[in-house]
C-alpha positions as CSV (number, residue, x, y, z in Angstrom):
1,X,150.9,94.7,140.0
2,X,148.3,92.3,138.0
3,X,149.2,90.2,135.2
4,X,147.0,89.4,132.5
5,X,147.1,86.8,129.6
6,X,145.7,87.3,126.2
7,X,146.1,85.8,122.8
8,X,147.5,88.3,120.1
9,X,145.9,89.2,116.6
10,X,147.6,86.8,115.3
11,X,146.7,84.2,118.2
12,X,149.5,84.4,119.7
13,X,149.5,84.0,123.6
14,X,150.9,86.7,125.8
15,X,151.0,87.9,129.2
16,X,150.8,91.9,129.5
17,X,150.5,94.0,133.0
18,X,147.4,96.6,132.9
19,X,148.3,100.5,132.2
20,X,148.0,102.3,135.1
21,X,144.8,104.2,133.4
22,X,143.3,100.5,133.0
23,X,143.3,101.5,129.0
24,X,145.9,99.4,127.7
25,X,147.8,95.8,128.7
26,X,152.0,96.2,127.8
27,X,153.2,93.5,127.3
28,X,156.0,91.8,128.7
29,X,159.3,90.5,126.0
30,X,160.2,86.8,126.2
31,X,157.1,84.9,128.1
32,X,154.2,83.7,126.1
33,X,152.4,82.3,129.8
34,X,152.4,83.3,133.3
35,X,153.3,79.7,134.0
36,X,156.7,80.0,132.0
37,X,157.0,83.6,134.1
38,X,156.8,82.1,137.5
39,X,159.4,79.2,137.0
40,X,161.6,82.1,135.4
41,X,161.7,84.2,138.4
42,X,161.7,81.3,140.8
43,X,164.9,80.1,139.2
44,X,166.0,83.6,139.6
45,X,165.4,84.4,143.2
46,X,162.9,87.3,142.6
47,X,159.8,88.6,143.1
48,X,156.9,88.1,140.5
49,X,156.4,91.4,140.6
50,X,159.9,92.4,140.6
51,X,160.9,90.0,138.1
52,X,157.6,90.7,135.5
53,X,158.3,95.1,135.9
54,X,162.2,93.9,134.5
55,X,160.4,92.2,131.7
56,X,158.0,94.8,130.3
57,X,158.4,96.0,126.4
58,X,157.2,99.1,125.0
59,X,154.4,97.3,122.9
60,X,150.9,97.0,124.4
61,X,147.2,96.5,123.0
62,X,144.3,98.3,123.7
63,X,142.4,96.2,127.0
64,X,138.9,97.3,125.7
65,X,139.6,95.7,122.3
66,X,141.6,92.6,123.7
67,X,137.8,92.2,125.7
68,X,135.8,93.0,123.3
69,X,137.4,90.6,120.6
70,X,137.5,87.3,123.6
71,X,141.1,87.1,123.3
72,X,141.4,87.0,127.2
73,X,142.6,84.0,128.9
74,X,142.8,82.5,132.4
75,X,145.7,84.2,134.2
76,X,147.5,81.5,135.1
77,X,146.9,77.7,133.6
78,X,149.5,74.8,132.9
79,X,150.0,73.5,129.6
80,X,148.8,70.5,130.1
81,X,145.8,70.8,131.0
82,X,146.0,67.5,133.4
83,X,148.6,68.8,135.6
84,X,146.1,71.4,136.3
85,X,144.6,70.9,139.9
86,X,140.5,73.4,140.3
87,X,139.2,72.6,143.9
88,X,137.1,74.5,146.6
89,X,136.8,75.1,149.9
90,X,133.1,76.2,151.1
91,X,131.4,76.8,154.5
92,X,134.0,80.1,154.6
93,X,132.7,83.1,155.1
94,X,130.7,85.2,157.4
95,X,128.7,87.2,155.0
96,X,126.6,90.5,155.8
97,X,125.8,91.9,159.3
98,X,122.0,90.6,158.5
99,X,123.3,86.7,157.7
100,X,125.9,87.4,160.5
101,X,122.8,88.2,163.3
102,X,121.1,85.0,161.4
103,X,124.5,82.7,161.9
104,X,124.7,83.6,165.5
105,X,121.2,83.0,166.3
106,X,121.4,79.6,164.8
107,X,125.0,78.7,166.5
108,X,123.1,79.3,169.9
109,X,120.5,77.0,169.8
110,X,120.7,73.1,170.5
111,X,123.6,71.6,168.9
112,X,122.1,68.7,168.5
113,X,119.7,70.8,165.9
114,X,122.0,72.2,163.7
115,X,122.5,70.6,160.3
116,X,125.7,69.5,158.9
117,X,126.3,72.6,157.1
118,X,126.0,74.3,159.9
119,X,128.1,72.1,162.4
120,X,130.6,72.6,159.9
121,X,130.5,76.5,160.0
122,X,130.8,76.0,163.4
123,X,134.3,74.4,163.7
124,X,135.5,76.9,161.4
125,X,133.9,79.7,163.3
126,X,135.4,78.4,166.5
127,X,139.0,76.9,164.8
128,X,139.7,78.3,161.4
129,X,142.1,80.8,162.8
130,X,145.1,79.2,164.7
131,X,147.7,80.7,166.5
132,X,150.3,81.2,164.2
133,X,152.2,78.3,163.5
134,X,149.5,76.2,164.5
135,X,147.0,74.0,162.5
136,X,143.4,74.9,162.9
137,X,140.2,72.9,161.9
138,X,140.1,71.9,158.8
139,X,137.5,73.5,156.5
140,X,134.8,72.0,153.4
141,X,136.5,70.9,150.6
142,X,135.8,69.8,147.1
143,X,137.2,68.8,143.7
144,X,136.0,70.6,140.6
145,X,138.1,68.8,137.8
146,X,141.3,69.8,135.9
147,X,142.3,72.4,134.1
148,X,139.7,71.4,131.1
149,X,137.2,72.9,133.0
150,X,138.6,76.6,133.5
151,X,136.7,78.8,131.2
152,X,138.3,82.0,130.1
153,X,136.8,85.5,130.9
154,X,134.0,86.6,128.3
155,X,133.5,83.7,127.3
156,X,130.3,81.1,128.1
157,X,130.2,78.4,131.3
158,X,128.1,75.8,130.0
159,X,126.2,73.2,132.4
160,X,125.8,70.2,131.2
161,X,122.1,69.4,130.1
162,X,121.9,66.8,133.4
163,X,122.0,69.3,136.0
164,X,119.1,70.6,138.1
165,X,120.2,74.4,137.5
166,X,123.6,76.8,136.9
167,X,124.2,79.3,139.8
168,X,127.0,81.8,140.2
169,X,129.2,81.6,143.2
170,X,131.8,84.9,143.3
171,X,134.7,84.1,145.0
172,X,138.3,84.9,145.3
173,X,140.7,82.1,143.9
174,X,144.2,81.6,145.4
175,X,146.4,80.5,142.2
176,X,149.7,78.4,142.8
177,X,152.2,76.4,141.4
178,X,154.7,73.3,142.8
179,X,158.0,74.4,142.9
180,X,160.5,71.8,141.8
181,X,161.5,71.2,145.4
182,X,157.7,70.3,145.6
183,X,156.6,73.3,148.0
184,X,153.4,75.3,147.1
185,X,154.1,78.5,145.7
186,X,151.1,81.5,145.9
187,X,151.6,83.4,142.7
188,X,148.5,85.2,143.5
189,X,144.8,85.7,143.8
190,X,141.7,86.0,141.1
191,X,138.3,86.9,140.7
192,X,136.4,83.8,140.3
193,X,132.8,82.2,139.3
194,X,132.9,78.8,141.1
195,X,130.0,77.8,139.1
196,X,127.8,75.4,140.7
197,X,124.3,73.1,140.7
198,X,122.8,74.1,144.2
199,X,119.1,72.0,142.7
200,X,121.3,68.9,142.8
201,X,122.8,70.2,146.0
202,X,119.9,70.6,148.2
203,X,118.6,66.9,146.6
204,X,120.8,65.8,149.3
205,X,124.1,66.8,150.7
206,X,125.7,63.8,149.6
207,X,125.2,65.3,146.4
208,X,127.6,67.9,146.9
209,X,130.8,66.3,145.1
210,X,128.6,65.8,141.8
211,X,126.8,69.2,141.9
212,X,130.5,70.7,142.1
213,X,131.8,69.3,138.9
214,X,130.9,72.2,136.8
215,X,132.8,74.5,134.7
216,X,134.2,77.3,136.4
217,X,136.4,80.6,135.0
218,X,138.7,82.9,137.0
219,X,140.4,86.3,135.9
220,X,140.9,88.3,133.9
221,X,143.6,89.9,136.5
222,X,146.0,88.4,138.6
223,X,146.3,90.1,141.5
224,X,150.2,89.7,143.0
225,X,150.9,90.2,146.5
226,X,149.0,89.4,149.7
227,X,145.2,89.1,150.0
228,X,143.6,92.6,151.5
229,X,141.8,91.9,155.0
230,X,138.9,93.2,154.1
231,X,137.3,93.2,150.4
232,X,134.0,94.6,149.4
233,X,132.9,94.1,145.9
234,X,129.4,93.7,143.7
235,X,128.0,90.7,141.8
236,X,125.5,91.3,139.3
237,X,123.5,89.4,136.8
238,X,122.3,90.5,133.6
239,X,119.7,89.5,131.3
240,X,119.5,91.2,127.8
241,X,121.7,93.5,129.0
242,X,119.3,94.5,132.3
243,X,120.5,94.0,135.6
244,X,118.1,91.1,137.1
245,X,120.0,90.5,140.4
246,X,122.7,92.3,142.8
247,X,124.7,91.5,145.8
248,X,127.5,92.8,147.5
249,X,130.9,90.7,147.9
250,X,132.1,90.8,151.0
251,X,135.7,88.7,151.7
252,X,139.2,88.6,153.1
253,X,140.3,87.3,156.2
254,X,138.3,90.1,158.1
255,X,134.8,89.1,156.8
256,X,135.8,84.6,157.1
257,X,135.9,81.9,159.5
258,X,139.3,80.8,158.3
259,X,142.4,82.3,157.9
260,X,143.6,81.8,154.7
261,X,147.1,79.8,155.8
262,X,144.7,77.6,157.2
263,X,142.7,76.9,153.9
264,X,145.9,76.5,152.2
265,X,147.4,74.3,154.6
266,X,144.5,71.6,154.6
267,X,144.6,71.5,150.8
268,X,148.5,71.3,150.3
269,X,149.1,68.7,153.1
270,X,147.8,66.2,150.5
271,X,151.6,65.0,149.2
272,X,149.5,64.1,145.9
273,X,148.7,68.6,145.9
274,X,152.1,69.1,146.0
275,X,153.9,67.7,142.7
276,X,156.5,69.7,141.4
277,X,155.6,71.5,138.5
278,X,151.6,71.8,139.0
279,X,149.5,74.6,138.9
280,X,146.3,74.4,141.5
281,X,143.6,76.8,141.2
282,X,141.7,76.9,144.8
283,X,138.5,79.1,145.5
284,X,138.2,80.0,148.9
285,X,134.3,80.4,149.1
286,X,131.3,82.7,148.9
287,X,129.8,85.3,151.3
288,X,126.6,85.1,149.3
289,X,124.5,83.7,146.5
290,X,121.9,84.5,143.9
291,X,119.8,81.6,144.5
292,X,119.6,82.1,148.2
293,X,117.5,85.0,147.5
294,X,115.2,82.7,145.1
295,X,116.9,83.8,141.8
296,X,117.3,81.4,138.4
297,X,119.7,82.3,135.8
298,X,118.5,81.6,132.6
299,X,120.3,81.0,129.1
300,X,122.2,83.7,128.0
301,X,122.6,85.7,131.8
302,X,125.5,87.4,132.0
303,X,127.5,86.9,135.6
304,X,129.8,90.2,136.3
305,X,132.2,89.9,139.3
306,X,133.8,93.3,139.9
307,X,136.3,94.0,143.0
308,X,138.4,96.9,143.2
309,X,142.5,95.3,143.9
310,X,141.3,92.8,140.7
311,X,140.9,95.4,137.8
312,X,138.6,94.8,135.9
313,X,135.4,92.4,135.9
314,X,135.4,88.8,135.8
315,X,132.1,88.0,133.3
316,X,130.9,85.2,131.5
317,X,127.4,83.9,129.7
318,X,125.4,80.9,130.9
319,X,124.7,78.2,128.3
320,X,123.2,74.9,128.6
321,X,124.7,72.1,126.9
322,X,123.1,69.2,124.8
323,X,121.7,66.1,126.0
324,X,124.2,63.3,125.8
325,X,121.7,60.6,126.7
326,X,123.1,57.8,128.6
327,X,127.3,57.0,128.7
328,X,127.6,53.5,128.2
329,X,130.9,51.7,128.4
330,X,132.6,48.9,126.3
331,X,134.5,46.1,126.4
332,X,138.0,44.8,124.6
């Protein structure tokens, strides 16, 4: 089952599961936000799933026109917007068979050679996927912001006017909340566009933490259950409604260097990640990327995710936003 959430004509939020034509979103009686949803069931000992198919009405709305009008929303957000945890983990996946051939040439040359990036890749390579019960090596991680910086599906990622460019990164988002015994709960998994600055990026790696803090968006699905072993998608890019740029997603645990326990266990051992009543939002990394193939988006691209188990696409517009000039501070 996926679960979507929408505003109403009216502006109304509601959360409504997909038809299984993929024409129309019923929606469910009683819960204005997934959020609300997953404490429900929780306190009732069920299954999202379970507990979301018990709550479904006989009124729906047309997806198309839901899309077509904006009215979409993340899939899964806190209302409060602070409580709201969007973090990264990168350095992930193994990509193609042609960047595969590429990765193992590199890991067999002299150690003492290999950049940090790829030293990293290494560990995970060699110790991202324990035993079970066992705690591999822990992976790239970063901070992206809070939930102000989750932009809904169809609607524009800006980057801010400071930042060297604004590049796609299609990933798969793992989406939780803190249960009020303070253990992580998975409700599910998203398409996402972990937007990011790779110009600042490559500056220097210590750059890495700033070029991250960009807007992101995830959705418009939430897909419920475990994560497939193997995923095979397409990103595309398009500019004045042409494609300019393609790639093929390639991700689950099959096609990474970590095992996805193992990602969530070296972001939730944090006490601070795991406050009751939070909602973290946590991409899990690309298998590939526009710019690495030389491509610039430009104002007004269009960035389309599409991955079969997700429904449908994940896209949103790249704007630039205005120069702020310099942030001073003052005194009292």
């Amino acid at each position: 089952m996926n679960l979507v959430q929408f505003k109403d004509t009216r502006g109304d939020r509601c959360v409504g599961v997909p038809s299984k034509d993929g024409s129309e979103l019923r929606i469910l009686n009683g819960f204005s936000s997934v959020y609300d949803l997953v404490f429900a069931a929780l306190k009732a000992g069920r299954s999202l799933s379970e507990f979301a198919e018990a709550q479904l009405s006989e009124k729906s709305e047309s997806y198309d026109k839901v899309t077509s009008e904006r009215r979409l929303l993340v899939p899964l957000d806190h209302p409060d917007p602070s409580r709201c945890w969007v973090s990264l983990t990168g350095l992930t996946h193994l990509g193609s068979a042609k960047s595969r051939d590429s990765m193992h040439a590199k890991l067999a040359s002299d150690p003492d050679q290999l950049t940090d990036s790829m030293k990293m890749f290494r560990l995970g390579y060699e110790g991202g996927k324990p035993a079970p019960g066992k705690v591999g090596v822990a992976p790239e991680w970063a901070f992206k912001g809070d939930g102000q910086c989750l932009v809904a599906p169809e609607q524009p990622i800006s980057s801010p006017a400071f930042a060297g460019d604004g590049g796609e990164e299609a990933e798969i988002a793992g989406l939780y909340v803190i249960d009020p015994q303070g253990v992580p709960v998975r409700v599910g998994f998203a398409l996402g566009n972990e937007f990011s600055d790779h110009v600042t990026e490559r500056q220097n790696y210590l750059y890495l933490a700033h070029s991250k803090l960009r807007e992101c968006s995830v959705g418009p699905e939430l897909y419920l259950g475990d994560l497939p072993d193997a995923l095979a998608g397409t990103v595309r890019i398009l500019r004045n409604g042409q494609q300019v740029w393609s790639g093929n997603i390639l991700s689950g645990e099959t096609n990474m260097c970590h095992s996805i326990g193992n990602l969530e266990h070296h972001h939730f051992k944090y006490r601070m990640f795991r406050r009751p009543g939070d909602v973290h939002v946590h991409f899990l990394g690309a298998s590939l990327l526009s710019c690495q193939d030389g491509f610039s988006a430009e104002v007004n691209d269009v960035v389309e995710i599409e991955c079969p188990p997700f429904g449908r696409p994940l896209r949103n517009a790249l704007t630039w936003a205005k120069e702020e000039g310099l942030v001073t501070v003052r005194k009292i």
